[in-house]
N, C-alpha and C positions, 0 to 999 in steps of 0.2 A: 333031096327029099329026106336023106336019113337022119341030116343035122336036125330037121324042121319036126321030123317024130321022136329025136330024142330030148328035144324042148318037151316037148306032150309027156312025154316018160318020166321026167322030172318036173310034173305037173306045179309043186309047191313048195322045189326045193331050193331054198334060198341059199344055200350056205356051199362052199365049194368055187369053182372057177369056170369061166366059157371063155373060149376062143373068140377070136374076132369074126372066123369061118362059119363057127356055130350061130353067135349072134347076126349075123350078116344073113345066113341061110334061113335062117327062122323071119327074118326081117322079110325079105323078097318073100316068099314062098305065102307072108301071113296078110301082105300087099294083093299079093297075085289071087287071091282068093277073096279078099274083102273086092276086088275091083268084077271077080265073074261073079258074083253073087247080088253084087249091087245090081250088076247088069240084069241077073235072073230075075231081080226084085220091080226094074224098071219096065220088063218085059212083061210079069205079069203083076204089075197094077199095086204093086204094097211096097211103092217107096212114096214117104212122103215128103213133098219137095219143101214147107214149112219148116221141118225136122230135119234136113237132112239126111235123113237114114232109112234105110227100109226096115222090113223085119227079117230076112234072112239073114244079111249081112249083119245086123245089128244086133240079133242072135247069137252070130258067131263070134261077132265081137266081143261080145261080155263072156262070151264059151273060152277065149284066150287070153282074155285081161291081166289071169295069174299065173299063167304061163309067162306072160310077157315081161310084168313086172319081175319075176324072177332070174327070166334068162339077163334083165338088163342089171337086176343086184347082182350076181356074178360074175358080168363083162365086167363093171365096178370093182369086184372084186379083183379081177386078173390083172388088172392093171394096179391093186394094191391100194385102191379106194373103200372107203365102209360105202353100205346100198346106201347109206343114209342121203348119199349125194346125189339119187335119183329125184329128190324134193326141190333141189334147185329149176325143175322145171317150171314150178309156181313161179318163178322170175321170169317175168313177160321179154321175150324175143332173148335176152344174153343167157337163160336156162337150155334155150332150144340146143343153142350156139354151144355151151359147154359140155353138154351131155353126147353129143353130136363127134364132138374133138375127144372125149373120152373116149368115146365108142370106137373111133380109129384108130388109136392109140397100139401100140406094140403088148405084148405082154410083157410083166415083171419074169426077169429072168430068172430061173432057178422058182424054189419055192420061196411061197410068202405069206403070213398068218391066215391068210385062206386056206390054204393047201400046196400040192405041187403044180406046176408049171401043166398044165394041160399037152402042151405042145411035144412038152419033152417023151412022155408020155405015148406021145404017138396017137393021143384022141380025137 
């Protein structure tokens, strides 16, 4: 839970490095809450099934959008990539696919024009 509040903490900061632990824990934890809330939404009457989305969840959603986008400029980053390669997701099914294999990826050892090594760090 504390990886997933220090996402929130660096609400818009793009610049720097995330872990895979970081990015992975923010991922689960931001899943696990769009999926109880959907649920909250279907239980009282404000999901709509045309839309897909209710409005809590869908609330929440747009509440983390910049969080998200940022924690994944970062993992980008850690691995010694510019954010800019978060835009290959506009490429239908092989964006999913590469962003996906980024996101698994080891960290750049030592430091690299982002910063230092988050891991070495001990963060």
């Amino acid at each position: 839970m504390n990886w997933y509040l220090e996402v929130l903490k660096k609400y818009a900061v793009f610049s720097g490095r995330a872990r895979r632990k970081e990015y992975w824990f923010f991922a689960l934890f931001n899943a696990i809450f769009v999926f109880a809330l959907t649920v909250i939404d279907i239980s009282a009457g404000l999901y709509d099934v045309f839309a897909e989305i209710g409005l809590l969840s869908g609330l929440y959603s747009l509440a983390v959008l910049l969080p998200s986008i940022a924690v994944s400029v970062r993992r980008l980053h850690d691995i010694g990539r510019t954010g800019w390669w978060l835009l290959i997701v506009f490429v239908p099914i092989i964006g999913i696919i590469v962003l996906l294999v980024f996101a698994v990826l080891d960290s750049t050892p030592g430091d690299n024009r982002y910063g230092p090594n988050p891991k070495a760090a001990g963060l």
